[in-house]
N, C-alpha and C positions, 0 to 999 in steps of 0.2 A: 605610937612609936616615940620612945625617949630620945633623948640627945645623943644619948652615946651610939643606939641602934643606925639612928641619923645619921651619923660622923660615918658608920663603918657602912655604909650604903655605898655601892659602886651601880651607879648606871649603865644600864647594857644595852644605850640606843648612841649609836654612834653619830660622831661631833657634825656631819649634816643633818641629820634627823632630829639633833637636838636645837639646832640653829630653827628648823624650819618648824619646831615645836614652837619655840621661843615667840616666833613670828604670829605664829598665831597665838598664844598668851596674851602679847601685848595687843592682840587685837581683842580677846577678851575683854582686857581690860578698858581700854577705850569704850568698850562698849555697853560697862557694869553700869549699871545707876545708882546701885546700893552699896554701902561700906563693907557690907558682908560680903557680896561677892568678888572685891575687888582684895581682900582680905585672903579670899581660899586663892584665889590665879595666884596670888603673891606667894602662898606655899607651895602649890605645882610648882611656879619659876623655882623655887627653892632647890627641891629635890631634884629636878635635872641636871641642873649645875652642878649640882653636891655641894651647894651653900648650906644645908640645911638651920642649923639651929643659932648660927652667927649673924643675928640681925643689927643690924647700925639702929643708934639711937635717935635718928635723922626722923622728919617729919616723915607724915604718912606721903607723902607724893613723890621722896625723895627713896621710901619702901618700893615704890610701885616701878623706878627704874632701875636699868643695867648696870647700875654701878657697883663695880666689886667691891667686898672689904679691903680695908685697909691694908690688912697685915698677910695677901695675899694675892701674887699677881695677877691682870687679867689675862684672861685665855688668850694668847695668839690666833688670830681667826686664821685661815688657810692662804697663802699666799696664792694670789690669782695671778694666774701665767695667760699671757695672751693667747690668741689662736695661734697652731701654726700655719705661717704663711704656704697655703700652697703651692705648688711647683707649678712655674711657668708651661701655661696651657697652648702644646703643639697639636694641632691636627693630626690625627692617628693618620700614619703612612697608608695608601691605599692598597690593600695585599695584593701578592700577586693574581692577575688572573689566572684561570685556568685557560690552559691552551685550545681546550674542547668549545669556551665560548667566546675565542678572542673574532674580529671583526671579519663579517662577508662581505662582498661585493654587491650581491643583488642577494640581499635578505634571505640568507640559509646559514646551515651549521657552517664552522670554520673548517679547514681542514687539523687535521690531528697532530699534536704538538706532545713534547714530554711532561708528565703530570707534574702539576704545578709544587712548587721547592716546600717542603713540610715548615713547620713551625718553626720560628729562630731557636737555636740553640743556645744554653744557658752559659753566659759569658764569666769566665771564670773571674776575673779580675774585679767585673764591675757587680757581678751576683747579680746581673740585669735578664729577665729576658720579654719577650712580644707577649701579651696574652691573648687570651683565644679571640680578643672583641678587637686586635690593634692597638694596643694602649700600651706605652713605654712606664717604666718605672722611671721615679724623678732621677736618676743615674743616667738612665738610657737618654732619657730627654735632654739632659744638659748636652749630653755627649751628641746624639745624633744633630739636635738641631741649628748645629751650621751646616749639613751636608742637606738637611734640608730646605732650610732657606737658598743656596745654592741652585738648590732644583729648581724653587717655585718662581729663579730668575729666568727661566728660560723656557716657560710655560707661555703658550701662546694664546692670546684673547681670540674670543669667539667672532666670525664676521670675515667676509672677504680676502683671500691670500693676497698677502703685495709683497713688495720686495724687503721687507723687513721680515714680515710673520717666515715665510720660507730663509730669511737668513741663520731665521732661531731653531728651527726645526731640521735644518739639516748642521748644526751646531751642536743641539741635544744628541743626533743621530751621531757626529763622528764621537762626542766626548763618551755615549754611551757604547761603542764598539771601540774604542782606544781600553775604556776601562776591561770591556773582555778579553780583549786580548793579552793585557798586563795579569788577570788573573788566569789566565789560561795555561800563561809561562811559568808562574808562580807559583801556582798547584798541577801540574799537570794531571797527577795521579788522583787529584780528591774534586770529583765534579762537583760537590756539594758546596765548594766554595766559590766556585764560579755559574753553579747553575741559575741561582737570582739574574747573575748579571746578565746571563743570555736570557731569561725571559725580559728583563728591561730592556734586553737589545733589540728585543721581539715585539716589543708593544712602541718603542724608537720608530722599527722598520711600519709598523700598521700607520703612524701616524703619517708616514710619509704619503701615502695615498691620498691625501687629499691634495698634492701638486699634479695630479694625474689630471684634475679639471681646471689648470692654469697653464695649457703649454705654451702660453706665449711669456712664460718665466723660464721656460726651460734652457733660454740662451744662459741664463745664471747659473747654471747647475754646472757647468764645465771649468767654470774659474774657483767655484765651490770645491769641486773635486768628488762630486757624487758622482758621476758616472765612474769613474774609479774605484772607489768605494766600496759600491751597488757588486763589481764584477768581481774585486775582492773577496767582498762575502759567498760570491754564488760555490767558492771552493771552502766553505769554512770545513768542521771538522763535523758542526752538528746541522746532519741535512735536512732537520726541520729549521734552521734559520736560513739554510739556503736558498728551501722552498718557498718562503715570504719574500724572501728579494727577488724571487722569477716572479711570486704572484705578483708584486710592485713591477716590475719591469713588463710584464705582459701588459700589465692597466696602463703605463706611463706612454707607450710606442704603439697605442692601437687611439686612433682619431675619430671618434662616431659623427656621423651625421655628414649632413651633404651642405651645411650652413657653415664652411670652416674658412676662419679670416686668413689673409694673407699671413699675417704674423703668428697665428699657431701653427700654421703651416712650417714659416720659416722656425719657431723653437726647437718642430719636429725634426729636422731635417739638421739642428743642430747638434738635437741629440744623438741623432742615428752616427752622423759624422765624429761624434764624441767615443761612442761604443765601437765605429769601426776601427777607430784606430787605439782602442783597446784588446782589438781582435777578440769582437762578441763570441762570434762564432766558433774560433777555436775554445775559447775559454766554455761555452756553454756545451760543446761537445763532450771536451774533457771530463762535464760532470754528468751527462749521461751516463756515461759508460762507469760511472761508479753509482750509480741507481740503479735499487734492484726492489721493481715494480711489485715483485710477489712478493716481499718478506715485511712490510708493515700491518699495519690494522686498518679497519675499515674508516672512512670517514663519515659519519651521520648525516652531514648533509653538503652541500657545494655547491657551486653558479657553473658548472662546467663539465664536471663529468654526472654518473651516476651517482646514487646511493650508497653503493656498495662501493667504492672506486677508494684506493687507498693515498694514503698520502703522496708515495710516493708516486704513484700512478696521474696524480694531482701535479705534481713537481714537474714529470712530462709533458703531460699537457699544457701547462703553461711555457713549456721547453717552444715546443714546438709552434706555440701562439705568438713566442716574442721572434721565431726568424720566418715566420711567415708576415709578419708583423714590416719588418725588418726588408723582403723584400719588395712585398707592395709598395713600399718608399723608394727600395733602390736596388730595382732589378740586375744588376749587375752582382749583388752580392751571391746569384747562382753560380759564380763562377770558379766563389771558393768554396764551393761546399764540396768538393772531389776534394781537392791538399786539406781541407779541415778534418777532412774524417767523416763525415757528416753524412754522404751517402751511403759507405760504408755502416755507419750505424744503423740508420734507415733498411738497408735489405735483412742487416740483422735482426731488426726489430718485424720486419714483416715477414720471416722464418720461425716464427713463434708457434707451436702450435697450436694454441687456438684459434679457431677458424676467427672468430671478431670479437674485438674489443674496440672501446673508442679510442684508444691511441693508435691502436692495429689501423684504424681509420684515418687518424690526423696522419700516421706516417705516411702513408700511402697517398694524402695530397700536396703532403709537402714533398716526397722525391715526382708527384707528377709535374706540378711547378718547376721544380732544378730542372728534369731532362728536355722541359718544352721548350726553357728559357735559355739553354748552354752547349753545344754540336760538343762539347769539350766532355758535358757530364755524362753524353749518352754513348763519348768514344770512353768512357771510366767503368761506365755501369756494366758494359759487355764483358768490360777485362777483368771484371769480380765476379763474373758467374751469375751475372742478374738477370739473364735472359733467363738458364734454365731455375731460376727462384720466382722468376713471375710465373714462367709456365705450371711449375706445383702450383703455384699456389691457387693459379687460376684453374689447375684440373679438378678441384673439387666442384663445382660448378656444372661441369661436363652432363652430368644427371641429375643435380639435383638444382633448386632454384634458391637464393636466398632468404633465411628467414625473417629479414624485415627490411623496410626501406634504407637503413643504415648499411645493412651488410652488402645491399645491392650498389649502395653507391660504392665501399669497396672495391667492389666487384668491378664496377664502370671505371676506377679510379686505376688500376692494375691495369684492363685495355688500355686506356690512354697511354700510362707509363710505356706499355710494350708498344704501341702503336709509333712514340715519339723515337723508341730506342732503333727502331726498322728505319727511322727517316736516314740514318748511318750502315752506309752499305757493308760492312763488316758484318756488322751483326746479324745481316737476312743470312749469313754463311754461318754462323751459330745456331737463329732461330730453325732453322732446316735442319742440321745435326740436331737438336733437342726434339726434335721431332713435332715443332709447334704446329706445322701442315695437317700434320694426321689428328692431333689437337684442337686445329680449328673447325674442320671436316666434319667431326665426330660431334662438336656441340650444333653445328647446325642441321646435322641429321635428328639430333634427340629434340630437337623444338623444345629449350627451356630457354631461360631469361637470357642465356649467356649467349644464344644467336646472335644477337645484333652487336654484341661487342665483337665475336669470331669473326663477322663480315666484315667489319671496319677493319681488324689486321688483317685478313686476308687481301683486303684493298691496297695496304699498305705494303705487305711482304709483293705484292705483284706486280708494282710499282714500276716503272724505269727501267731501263736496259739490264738495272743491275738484280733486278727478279727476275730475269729470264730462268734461270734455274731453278726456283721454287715454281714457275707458272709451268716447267715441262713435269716437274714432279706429282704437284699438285692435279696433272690430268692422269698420270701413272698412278696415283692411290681410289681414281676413281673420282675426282672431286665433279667431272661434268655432270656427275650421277645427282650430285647435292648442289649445284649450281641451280643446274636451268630448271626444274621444281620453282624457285623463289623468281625467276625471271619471267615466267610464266605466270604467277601468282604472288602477289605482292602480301604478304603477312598481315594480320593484325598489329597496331602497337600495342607494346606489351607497359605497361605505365608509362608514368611521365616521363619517365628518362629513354624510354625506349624510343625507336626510331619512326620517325613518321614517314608515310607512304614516300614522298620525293627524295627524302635520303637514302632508304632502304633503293627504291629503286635504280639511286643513284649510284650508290655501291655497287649494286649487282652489273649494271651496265660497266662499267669502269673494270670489273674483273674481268667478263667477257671481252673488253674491248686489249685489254695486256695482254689476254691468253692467245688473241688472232694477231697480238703485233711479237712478242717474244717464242712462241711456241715453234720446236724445231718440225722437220715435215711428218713424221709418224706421226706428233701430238696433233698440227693442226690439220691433219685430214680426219681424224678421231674429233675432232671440234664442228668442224664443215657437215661432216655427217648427221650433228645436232639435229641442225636445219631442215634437214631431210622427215627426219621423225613426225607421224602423226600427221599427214598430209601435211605437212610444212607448217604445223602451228607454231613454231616459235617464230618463223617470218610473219606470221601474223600476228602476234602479238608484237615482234618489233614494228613493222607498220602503222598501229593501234596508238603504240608510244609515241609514233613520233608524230604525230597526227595533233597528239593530248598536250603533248609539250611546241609544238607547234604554234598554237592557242594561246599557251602561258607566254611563250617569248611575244606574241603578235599585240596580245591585252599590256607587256609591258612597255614594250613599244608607243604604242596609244597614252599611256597614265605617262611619260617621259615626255611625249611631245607636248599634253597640256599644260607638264611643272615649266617647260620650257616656255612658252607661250606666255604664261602669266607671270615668269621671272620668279616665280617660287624657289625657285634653287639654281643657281647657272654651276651647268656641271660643262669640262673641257671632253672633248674626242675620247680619251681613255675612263674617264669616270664616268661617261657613258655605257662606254662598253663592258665595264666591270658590275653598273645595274643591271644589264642586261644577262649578264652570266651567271648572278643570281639569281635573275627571273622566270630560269631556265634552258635559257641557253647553251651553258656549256653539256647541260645531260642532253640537249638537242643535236648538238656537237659529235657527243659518242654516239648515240642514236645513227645517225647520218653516216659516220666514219663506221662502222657496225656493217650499218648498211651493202655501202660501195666495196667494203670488203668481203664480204661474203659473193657477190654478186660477180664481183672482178675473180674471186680464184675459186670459188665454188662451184657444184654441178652448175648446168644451165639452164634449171627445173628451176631453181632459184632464183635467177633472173627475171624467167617470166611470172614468177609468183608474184613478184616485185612491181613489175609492170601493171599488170592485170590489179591491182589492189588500186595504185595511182589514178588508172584508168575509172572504176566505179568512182570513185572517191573527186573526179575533174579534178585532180591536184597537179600541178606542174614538176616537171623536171628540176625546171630554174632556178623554183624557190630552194631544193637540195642543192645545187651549184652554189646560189650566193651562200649558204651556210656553211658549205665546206671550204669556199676560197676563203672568208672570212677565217674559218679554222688556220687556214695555214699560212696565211698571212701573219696571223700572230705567233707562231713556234717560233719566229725567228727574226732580225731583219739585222740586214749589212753585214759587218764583220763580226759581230756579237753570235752569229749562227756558228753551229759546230757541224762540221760533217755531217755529222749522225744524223741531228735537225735536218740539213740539208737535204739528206737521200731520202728522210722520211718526207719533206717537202714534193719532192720531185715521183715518190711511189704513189701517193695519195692522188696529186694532178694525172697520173696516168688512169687509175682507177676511175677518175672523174670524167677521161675520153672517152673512156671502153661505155661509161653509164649512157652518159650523152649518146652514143652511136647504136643504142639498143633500138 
C-alpha cells in the first residue's frame, strides 16, 4: 500500500475498539525483543489512527509512542462522565394484604374481606407508577418518602405492651380512620380512591388485638377515646370493617381463665362502663338489623363458626359473643335489651326457616339469658307474640328428634326461654290460647327427645294458683292418660342433657301434686279415680317413692350431722334446711302431701291401701306427720303469709287429723 492509498484509508473499528487495540499494541511492543518486530506494531499503531505514512524524524523510541504529529491535533479521548448517583434507597411499601389472609385468632382462615386494591395507577403528573415487585420510580420515591417515614414513627417494637406501645397503636388506629373518613367525603363516588385506605384501616383494626392480652391497660382506652372509636366504626358504610371491630370487641370483653388478677378485672369492668354509656347495645343492634347473613360469600376458614359460615354470619356471631360477653360482667344489662330492640331481633332471628344454624343457636341463648335474668323481658316477650314463635318453633320436634348435639341444645335452649316466659302469669293465658297444652301432651305421648323439656313446661304452665286453668284443661284434652304412664314408670335418660331419674320424677310428682290442689270438682274426681286403677297400683308406687326418697332425706341427714360434728362447714337453721331439700326432701314433701290428699278426699279403698302398705313395711305414721308439719311450717310465717297460704295451711293440718285417726 502507497502513501496515497494510506492517507485515503478510513478505519471502520470504532474509537473504543481502536483505544483497546492500541492497548494491546503497546503491550506488544513492550514485549518485542527484536527491532523488527517492534518496527511492524509501530505500522499496525499507524494504520488505526490513520497516521499512516507521516512518521516524525524523532528517534526509534520516540516512533514507538503516542505522540501525534505535529501539524495535527491529538484525538479528544471520550469525556468520562461519572456514574449516576442512584436514588435514595426506600424500603418498598408492603402491599396490601389480601383480605382472605389477614389475621385469625386461633390459627384458621380470616374471615372474608374485599379483594385487595389492584396495582397503583399511573400518576399523570409525576409519570410514576408501583411495579409489580413494590419498587417506586425515583419521582415516586422523592415524593412518597415523607409519608413514609411518618409511618415508620409510629411502628411499634416487638416485646410486651406497656403504656407507651398501646399509646402508639391506638394513635396509628385514629390517624388511619380520620384519613378514611376524609377520603370517603372526598370521593364519595370513586371507592378506588379510598379503598387502600380502608384496607390500612383494616390491618390498624387487626393490630389492635393484641391489647385484648393486656386488660389491666384497658383503664387507658377511655381517656384515649377508643371505645368511642371501636362503636363509631361498628356503623361504618363498609361492613367488612365493621365485622373486624366486633371481632376486636368480642376478643377485648371476654376474660379467659380462672387465674384473673384483681386489676384486669377492674380494666374489664372499665371497659364495659366505657361501652355502656356509649349505648353498646343499642348501637350493636342498630347494625344487626342492617346484616344480611345470606347474601356474602363463604368464609374458608374461622375460630367460631363453620366452614362454610359467611362473613356476615361471622359479623353475628361475634354480635352476639360481645353482649353475652357484656352481660356475664353486668347482669343488669338484660334490662335493656327489650327498649334496645334486642329481643325483638332475637325472636326474628329464631323465625328463620331453617330449622339450625349456629347463630339460630347463639340467639336462642342469648334471649334465654335476658328472660331468666328480667320479670320486665318476659312481660315484653308475650307482647311480641313470642310465646306462639317458641311454640312453632318448638313443634318441629313433636316427631322427630334432633339431628345433632347442637340442634338438641336448641332445642333445650327454646324449653327454657318458654319455661322462664310461664314464670309471668299472663302469659300461661297465651300459652293455653296457642295451644301449647295439647303441644306438650303430644310430645310426651310420641317418646322423642323433646319429652323431657314438655315436662318441665308442663311443670311450669301448672304452677301456682295462677295455672289453675291450664291444670283443669290439661285433664279435659286427656293429659291423666299421658301423665301417670311416666309416674308409674320413670323413663330412661335420653343423653346428657336429658333428665335424670330424680328430676324426671320430680317433675312428674309436682304435676300430679297442682292437678289435686287447682283442679275444679269434675276434674279432680276424674284424678282420684286414677288411684283406683289396676288394684291401686299407682298407690303403690306412690308408697314405693316415698319409701326411696325417705332413705335419701334420712342418708342426708346422717352426711349433715358428721360435716356438723367435725366443723367442716357451719351451716345456720335455714342452710340446713335448703341441704336437705336438695337431698330429697322437697319431692318427699309432694310425696307425702300426694299422699294425705288422696286418702283425705278419695274413695276409702285408698286409705286402707295406704295403711296396709305402712303396716308390712313397720313404718310409722309419725315420721309422715313430722314431714308434713315441717311442710307447712315453711309456706308461710307471721304477716308475710297470704290468705291463700293460710287456708292452704289450715286444709293440709286437717288432712293430717283425718291420717292420724285412721
Amino acid at each position: 500500500m502507497d502513501v496515497t492509498e494510506l492517507l485515503a484509508y478510513k478505519p471502520q473499528t470504532s474509537m473504543k475498539h481502536a483505544l483497546e487495540d492500541d492497548g494491546h499494541i503497546a503491550d506488544d511492543v513492550r514485549g518485542s525483543s527484536n527491532r523488527s518486530d517492534r518496527v511492524e506494531v509501530s505500522r499496525k499503531r499507524s494504520r488505526l489512527t490513520g497516521l499512516g505514512g507521516h512518521r516524525s524524524s524523532k528517534s526509534k523510541a520516540s516512533m514507538v509512542s503516542q505522540t501525534p504529529p505535529r501539524n495535527r491535533p491529538p484525538p479528544t479521548p471520550p469525556r468520562h462522565l461519572p456514574p449516576p448517583t442512584p436514588p435514595r434507597y426506600v424500603p418498598p411499601p408492603t402491599p396490601p394484604r389480601s383480605y382472605q389472609q389477614h389475621r385469625s385468632k386461633s390459627g384458621g382462615g380470616g374471615r372474608n374481606m374485599p379483594p385487595p386494591v389492584p396495582s397503583r395507577p399511573r400518576d399523570a403528573a409525576s409519570n410514576s407508577t408501583t411495579t409489580t415487585t413494590g419498587q417506586h420510580s425515583a419521582a415516586a420515591c422523592n415524593g412518597d418518602a415523607q409519608s413514609i417515614e411518618e409511618e415508620e414513627e409510629l411502628i411499634v417494637d416487638e416485646g410486651p405492651l406497656d403504656e407507651s406501645k398501646l399509646k402508639k397503636l391506638v394513635l396509628n388506629f385514629d390517624k388511619k380512620m380520620l384519613k378514611n373518613q376524609e377520603l370517603r367525603i372526598k370521593f364519595p363516588d370513586d371507592p378506588r380512591k379510598f379503598m387502600e385506605s380502608e384496607l390500612e384501616l383494616h390491618d390498624a383494626i387487626e393490630e389492635l388485638h393484641s391489647i385484648s392480652v393486656a386488660p389491666h391497660l384497658y383503664q387507658m382506652l377511655t381517656p384515649l377515646g377508643l371505645p368511642h372509636s371501636l362503636l363509631a366504626l361498628v356503623a361504618h358504610e363498609n361492613t367488612d370493617i365493621a365485622s373486624a371491630v366486633l371481632d376486636l370487641m368480642q376478643e377485648m370483653t371476654t376474660v379467659d381463665g380462672v387465674d384473673v388478677s384483681d386489676e384486669e378485672l377492674d380494666g374489664l369492668e372499665s371497659l364495659v362502663d366505657a361501652l355502656l354509656d356509649e349505648e353498646v347495645v343499642a348501637t350493636l343492634v342498630h347494625n344487626l338489623q342492617r346484616i344480611d347473613e345470606g347474601s356474602s360469600h363463604p368464609v374458608t376458614g374461622g375460630n367460631s363458626l363453620t366452614a362454610t359460615a359467611t362473613a356476615e354470619a361471622q359479623a353475628v356471631h361475634n354480635t352476639l359473643g360481645i353482649i353475652e360477653n357484656l352481660i356475664e360482667n353486668r347482669a343488669s344489662i338484660c334490662n335493656v335489651s327489650g327498649p334496645s330492640g334486642l329481643l325483638a331481633w332475637l325472636l326474628k332471628r329464631l323465625r328463620a326457616k331453617v330449622i339450625f344454624e349456629p347463630n339460630k343457636l347463639y340467639a336462642s341463648e342469648i334471649l334465654a339469658i335476658c328472660v331468666q335474668g328480667s320479670e320486665n323481658n318476659r312481660q315484653l316477650l308475650g307482647g311480641m307474640e313470642g310465646i306462639d314463635v317458641l311454640l312453632q318453633q318448638l313443634a318441629v320436634y313433636k316427631r322427630h328428634d334432633p339431628s345433632s348435639g347442637e340442634e338438641q341444645e336448641l332445642m333445650e335452649n327454646l324449653f327454657d326461654v318458654l319455661c322462664s316466659c310461664l314464670l309471668y302469669p299472663a302469659n300461661r293465658e297465651l300459652f293455653l290460647k296457642g295451644e301449647g297444652l295439647q303441644l306438650m301432651n303430644l310430645m310426651l305421648r310420641e317418646k322423642k327427645l323433646s319429652r323431657n323439656g314438655a315436662l318441665r313446661v308442663l311443670d311450669h304452665a301448672l304452677t301456682g294458683t295462677e295455672g289453675s286453668d291450664c291444670c283443669n284443661k290439661f285433664v279435659d284434652i286427656l293429659g291423666l292418660r299421658t301423665i301417670f304412664p311416666l309416674f308409674i314408670k320413670t323413663p330412661n335418660k335420653h343423653g346428657k342433657r336429658g333428665l335424670n331419674k330424680q328430676e324426671h320424677e320430680g317433675h312428674v310428682l309436682s304435676i300430679v301434686h297442682w292437678l289435686l290442689r287447682n283442679c275444679r270438682t269434675n276434674q279432680k274426681q276424674r284424678l282420684m279415680a286414677k288411684f283406683l286403677e289396676n288394684d291401686h297400683e299407682k298407690v303403690d308406687r306412690l308408697m314405693e317413692l316415698h319409701f326411696a326418697y325417705l332413705d335419701r332425706v334420712m342418708a342426708t341427714d346422717r352426711q349433715l350431722e358428721k360435716m356438723q360434728a367435725k366443723a367442716e362447714e357451719v351451716l345456720d337453721e335455714d342452710g340446713i334446711y335448703l341441704r336437705r331439700l336438695g337431698g330429697g326432701l322437697f319431692t318427699l314433701q309432694l310425696i307425702d302431701y300426694i299422699m294425705l290428699c288422696v286418702c283425705a278426699s278419695g274413695p276409702p279403698a285408698i286409705k286402707r291401701r295406704v295403711i296396709k302398705i305402712l303396716n308390712l313395711r313397720n313404718a310409722s305414721v309419725k315420721t309422715i306427720k313430722n314431714i308434713i308439719r315441717e311442710y307447712v311450717s315453711n309456706l308461710g310465717e307471721g304477716d308475710d303469709i297470704s290468705d291463700e297460704l293460710s287456708e292452704e295451711q289450715n286444709r293440709v293440718l286437717d288432712w293430717l287429723d283425718k291420717f292420724q285417726n285412721i
